[in-house]
N, CA, C and O atoms as CSV, one atom per row, in Angstrom:
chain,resi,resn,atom,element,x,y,z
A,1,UNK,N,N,129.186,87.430,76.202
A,1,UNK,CA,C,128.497,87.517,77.474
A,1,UNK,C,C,128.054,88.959,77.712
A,1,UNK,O,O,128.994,89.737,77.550
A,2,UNK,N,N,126.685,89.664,78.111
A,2,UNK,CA,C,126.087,90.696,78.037
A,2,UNK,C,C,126.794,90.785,79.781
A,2,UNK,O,O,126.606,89.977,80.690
A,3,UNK,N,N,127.594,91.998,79.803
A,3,UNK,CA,C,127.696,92.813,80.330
A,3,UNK,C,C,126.312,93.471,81.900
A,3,UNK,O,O,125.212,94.001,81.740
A,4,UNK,N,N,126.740,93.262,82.683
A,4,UNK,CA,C,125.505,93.791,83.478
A,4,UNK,C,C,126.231,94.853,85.005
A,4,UNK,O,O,127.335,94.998,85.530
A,5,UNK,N,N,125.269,95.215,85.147
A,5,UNK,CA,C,125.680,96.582,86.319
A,5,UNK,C,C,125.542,96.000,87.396
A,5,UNK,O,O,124.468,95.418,87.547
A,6,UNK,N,N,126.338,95.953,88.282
A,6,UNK,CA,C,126.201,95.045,89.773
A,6,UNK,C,C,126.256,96.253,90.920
A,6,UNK,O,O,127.273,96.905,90.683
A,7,UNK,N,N,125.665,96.716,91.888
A,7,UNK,CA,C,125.903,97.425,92.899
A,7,UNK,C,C,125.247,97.416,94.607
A,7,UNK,O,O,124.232,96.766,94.861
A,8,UNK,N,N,125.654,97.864,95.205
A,8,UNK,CA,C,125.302,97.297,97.118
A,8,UNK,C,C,124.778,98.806,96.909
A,8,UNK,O,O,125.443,99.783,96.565
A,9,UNK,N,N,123.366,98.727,97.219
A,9,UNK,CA,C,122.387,99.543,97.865
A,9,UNK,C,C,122.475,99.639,99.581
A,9,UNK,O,O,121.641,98.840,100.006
A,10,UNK,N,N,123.128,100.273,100.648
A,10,UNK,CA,C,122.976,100.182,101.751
A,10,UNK,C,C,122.068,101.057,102.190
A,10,UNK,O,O,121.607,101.941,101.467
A,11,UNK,N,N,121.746,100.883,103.381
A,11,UNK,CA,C,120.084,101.061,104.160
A,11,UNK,C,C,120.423,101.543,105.437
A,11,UNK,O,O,121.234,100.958,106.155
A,12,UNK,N,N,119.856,102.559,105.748
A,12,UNK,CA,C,119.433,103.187,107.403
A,12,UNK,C,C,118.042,102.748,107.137
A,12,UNK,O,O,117.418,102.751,106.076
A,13,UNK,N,N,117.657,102.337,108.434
A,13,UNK,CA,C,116.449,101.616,108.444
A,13,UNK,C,C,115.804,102.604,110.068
A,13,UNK,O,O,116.475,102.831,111.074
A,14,UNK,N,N,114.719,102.905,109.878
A,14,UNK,CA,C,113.707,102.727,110.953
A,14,UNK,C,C,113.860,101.724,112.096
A,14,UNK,O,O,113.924,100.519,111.851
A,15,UNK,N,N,113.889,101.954,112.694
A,15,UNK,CA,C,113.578,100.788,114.003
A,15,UNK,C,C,112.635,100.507,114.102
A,15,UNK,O,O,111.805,101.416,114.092
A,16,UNK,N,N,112.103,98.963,114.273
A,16,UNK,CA,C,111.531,98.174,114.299
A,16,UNK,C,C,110.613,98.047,112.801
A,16,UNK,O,O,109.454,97.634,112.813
A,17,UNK,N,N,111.330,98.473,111.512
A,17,UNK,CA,C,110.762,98.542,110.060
A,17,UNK,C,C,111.704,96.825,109.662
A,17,UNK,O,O,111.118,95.801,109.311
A,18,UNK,N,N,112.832,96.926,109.801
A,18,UNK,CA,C,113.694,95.990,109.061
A,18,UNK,C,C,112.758,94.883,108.485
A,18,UNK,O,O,112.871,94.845,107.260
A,19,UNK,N,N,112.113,94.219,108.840
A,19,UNK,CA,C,111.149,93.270,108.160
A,19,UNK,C,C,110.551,93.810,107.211
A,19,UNK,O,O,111.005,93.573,106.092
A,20,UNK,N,N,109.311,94.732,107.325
A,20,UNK,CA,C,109.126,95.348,106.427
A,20,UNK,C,C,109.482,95.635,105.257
A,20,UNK,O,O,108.802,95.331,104.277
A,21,UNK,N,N,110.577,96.250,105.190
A,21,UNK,CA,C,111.654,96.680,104.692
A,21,UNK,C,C,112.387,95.725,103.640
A,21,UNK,O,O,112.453,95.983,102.438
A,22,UNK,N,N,113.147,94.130,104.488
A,22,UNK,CA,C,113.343,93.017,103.912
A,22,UNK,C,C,112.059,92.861,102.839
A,22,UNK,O,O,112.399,92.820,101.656
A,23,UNK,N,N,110.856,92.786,103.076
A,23,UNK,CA,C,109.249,92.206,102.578
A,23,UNK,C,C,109.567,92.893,101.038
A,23,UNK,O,O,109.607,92.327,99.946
A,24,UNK,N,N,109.779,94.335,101.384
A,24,UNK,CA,C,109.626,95.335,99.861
A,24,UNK,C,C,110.630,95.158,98.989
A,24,UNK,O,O,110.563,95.395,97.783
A,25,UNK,N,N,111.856,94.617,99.759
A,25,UNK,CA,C,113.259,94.360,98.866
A,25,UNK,C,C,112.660,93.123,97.804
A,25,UNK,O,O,112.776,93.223,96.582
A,26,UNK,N,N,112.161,92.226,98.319
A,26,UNK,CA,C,111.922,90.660,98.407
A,26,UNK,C,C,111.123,90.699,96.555
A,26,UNK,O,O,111.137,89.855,95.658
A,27,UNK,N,N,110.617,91.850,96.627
A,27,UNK,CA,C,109.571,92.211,95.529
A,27,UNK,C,C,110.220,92.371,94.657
A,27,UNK,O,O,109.998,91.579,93.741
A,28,UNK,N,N,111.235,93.308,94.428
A,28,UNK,CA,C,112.409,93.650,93.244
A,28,UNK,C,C,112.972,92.591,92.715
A,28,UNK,O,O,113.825,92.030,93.403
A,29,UNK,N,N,112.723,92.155,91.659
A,29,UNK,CA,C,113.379,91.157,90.988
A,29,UNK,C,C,115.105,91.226,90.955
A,29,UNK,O,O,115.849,90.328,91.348
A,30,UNK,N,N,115.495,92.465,90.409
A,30,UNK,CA,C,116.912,92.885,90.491
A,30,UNK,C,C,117.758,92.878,91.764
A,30,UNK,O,O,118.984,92.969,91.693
A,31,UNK,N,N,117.086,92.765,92.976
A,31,UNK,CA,C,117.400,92.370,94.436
A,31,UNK,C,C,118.099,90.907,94.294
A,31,UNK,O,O,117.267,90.071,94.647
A,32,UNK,N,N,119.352,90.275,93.898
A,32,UNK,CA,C,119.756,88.697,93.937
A,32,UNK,C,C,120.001,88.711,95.370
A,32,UNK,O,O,119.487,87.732,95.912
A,33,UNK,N,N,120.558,89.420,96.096
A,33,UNK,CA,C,121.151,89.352,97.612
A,33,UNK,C,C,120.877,90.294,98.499
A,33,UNK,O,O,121.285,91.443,98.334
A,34,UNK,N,N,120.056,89.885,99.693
A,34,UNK,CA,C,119.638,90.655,101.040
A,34,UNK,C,C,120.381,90.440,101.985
A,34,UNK,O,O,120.340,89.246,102.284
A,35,UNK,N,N,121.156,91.110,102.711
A,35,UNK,CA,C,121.241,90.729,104.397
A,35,UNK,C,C,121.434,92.202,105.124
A,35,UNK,O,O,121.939,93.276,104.798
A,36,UNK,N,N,120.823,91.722,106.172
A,36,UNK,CA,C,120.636,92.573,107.609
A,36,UNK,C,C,121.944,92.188,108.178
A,36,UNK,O,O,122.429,91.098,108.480
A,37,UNK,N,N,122.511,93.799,108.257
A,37,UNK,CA,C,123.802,93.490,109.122
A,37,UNK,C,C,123.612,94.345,110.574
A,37,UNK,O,O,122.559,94.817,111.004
A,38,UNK,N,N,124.816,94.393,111.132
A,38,UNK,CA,C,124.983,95.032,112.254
A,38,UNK,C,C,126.309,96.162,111.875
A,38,UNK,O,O,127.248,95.927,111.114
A,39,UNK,N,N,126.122,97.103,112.451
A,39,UNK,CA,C,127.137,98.135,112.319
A,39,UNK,C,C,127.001,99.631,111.800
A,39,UNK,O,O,126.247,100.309,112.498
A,40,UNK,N,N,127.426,100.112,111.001
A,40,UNK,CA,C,126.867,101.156,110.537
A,40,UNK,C,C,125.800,101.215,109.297
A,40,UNK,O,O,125.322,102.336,109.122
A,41,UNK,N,N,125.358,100.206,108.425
A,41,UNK,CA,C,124.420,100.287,107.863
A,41,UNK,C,C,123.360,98.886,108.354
A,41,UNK,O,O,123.747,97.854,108.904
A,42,UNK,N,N,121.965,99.239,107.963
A,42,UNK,CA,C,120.832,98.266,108.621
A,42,UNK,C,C,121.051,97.445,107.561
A,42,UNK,O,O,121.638,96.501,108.090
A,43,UNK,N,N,120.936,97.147,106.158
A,43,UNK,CA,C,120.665,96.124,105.193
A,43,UNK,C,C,121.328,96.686,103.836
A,43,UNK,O,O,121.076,97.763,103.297
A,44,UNK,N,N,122.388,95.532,103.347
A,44,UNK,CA,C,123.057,96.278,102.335
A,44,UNK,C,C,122.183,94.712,101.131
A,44,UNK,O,O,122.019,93.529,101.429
A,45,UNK,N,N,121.830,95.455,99.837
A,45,UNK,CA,C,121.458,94.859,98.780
A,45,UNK,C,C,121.942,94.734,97.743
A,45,UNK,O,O,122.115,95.859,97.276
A,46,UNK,N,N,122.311,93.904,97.013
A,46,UNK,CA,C,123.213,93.395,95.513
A,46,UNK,C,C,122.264,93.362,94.691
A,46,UNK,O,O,121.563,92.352,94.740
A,47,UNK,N,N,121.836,94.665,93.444
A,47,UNK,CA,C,121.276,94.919,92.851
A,47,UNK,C,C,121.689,94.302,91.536
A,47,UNK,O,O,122.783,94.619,92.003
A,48,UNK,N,N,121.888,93.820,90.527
A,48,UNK,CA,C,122.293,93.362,89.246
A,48,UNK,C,C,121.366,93.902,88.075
A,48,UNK,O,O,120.215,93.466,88.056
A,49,UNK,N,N,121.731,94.757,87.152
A,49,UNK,CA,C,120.247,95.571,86.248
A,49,UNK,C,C,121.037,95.393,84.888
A,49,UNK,O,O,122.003,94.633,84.819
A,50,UNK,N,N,120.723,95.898,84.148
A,50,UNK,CA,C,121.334,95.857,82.514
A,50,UNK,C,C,122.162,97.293,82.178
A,50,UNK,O,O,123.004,97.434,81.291
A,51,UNK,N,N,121.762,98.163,82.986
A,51,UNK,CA,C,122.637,99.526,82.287
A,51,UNK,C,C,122.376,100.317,84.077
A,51,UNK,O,O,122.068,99.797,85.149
A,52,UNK,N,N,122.610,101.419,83.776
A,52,UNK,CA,C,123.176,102.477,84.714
A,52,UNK,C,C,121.841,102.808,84.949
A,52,UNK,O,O,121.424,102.915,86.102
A,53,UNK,N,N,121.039,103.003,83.852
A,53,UNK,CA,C,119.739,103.963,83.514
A,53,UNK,C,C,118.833,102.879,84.671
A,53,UNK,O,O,118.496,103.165,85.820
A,54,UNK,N,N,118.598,101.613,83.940
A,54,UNK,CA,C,118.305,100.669,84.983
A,54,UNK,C,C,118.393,100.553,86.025
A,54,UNK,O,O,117.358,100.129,86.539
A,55,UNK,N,N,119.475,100.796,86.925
A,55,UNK,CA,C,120.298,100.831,88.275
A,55,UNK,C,C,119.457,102.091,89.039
A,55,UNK,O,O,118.918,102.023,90.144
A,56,UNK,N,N,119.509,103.379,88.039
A,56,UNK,CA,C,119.155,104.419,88.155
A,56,UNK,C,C,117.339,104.276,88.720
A,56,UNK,O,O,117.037,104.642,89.855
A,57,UNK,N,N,116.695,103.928,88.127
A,57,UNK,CA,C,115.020,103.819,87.845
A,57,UNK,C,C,114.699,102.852,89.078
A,57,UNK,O,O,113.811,103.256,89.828
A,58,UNK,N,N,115.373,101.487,89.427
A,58,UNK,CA,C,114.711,100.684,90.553
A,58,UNK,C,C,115.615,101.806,91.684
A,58,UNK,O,O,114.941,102.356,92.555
A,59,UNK,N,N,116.211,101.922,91.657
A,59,UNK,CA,C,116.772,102.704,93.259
A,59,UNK,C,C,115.814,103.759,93.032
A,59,UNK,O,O,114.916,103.452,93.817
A,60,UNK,N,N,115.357,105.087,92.288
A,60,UNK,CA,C,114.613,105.777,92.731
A,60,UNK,C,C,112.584,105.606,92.671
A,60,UNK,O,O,111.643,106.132,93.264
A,61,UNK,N,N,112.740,104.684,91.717
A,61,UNK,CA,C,111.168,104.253,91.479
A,61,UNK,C,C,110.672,103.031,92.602
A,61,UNK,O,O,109.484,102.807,92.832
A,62,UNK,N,N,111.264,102.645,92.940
A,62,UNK,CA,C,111.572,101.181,93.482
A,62,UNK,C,C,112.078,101.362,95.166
A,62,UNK,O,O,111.264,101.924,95.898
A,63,UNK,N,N,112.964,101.050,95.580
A,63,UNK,CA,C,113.404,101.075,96.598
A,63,UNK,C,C,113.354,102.497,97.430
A,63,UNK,O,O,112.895,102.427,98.570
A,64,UNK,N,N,113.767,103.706,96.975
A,64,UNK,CA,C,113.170,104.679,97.560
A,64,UNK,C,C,112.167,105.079,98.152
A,64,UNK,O,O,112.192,106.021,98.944
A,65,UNK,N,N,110.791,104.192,97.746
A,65,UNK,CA,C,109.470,104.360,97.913
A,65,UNK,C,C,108.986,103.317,98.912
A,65,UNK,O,O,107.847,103.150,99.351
A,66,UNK,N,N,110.117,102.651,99.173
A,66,UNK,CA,C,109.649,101.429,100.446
A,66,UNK,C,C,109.708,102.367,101.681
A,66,UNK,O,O,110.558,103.255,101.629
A,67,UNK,N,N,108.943,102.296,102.755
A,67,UNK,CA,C,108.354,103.197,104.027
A,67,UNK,C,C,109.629,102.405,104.925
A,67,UNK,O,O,110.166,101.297,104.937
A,68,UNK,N,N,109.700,103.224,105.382
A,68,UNK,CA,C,110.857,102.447,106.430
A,68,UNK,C,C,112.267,102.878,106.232
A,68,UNK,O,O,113.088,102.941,107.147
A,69,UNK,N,N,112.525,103.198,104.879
A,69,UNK,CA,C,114.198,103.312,104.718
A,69,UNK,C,C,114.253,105.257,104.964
A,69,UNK,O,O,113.542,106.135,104.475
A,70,UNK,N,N,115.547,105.337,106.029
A,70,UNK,CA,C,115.536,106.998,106.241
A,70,UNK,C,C,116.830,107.063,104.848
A,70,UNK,O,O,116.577,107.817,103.909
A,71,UNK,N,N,117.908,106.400,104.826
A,71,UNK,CA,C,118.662,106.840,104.191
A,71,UNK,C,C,119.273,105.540,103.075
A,71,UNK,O,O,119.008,104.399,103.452
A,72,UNK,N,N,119.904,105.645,102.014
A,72,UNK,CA,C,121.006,104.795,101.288
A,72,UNK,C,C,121.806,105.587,100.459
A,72,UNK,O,O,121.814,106.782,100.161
A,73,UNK,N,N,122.549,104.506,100.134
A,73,UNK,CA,C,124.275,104.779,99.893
A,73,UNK,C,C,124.300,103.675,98.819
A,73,UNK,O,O,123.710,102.631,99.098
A,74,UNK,N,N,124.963,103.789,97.525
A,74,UNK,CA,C,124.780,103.240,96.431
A,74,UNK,C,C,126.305,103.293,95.721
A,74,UNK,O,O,126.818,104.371,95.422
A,75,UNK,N,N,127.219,101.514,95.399
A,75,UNK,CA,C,128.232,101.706,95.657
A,75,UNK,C,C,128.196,100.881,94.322
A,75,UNK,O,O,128.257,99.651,94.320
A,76,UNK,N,N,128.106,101.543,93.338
A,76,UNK,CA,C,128.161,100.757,91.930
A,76,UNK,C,C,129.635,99.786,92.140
A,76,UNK,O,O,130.521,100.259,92.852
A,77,UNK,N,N,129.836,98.423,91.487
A,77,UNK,CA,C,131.095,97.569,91.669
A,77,UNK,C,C,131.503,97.666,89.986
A,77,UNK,O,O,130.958,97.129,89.021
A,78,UNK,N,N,132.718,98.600,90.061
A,78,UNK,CA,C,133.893,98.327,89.277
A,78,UNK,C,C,134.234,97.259,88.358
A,78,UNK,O,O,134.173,97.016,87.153
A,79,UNK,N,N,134.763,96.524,89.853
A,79,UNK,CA,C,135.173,94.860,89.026
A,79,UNK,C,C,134.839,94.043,90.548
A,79,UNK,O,O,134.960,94.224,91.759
A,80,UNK,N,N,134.316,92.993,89.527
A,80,UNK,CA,C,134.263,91.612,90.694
A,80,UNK,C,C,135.367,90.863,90.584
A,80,UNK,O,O,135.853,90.710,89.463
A,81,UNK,N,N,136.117,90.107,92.003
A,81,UNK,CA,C,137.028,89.349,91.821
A,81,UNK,C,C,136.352,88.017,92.897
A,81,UNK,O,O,135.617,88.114,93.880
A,82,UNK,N,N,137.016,86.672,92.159
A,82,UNK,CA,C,136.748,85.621,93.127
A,82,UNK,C,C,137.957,85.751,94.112
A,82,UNK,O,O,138.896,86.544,94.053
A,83,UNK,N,N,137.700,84.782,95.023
A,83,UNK,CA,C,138.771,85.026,96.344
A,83,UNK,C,C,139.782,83.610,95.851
A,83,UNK,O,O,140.775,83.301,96.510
C-alpha cells in the first residue's frame, strides 16, 4: 500500500470571503475534506498528496494564492487512528 501525506490546512479567512474561499478549495483535487468551523480558525482542510514536496507545492502554489485567506497553519498527521 503506497504510503501518502495526510495534513489539516487551517484558514483565517476575510469576512464575508468564506464562500469564495470554499469555491477555490473545491478546485484542488488533493482537498478530500472542507468544513467551515466556528472558533479560532475559519476553515480547516484535509489535504492527502504523495510526498512532503507535494504537500509543500499545493499549499504554496495552490492555496496560498486563493484571495481571501489572511493566514494558515499546516498540521502534517503523524498517524491516523480509527475511534
Amino acid at each position: 500500500m503506497e504510503d501518502r501525506v495526510q495534513a489539516y490546512i487551517l484558514m483565517d479567512v476575510e469576512i464575508g470571503k468564506t464562500d469564495d474561499v470554499v469555491s477555490g478549495l473545491r478546485e484542488i483535487q488533493e482537498a478530500t475534506k472542507i468544513a467551515v468551523t466556528t472558533g479560532g480558525v475559519d476553515i480547516v482542510v484535509l489535504l492527502e498528496t504523495g510526498s512532503l514536496e507535494e504537500l509543500y507545492e499545493i499549499t504554496v502554489q495552490k492555496i496560498h494564492k486563493i484571495p481571501g485567506i489572511r493566514d494558515t497553519q499546516t498540521a502534517v498527521i503523524e498517524k491516523m487512528m480509527s475511534t
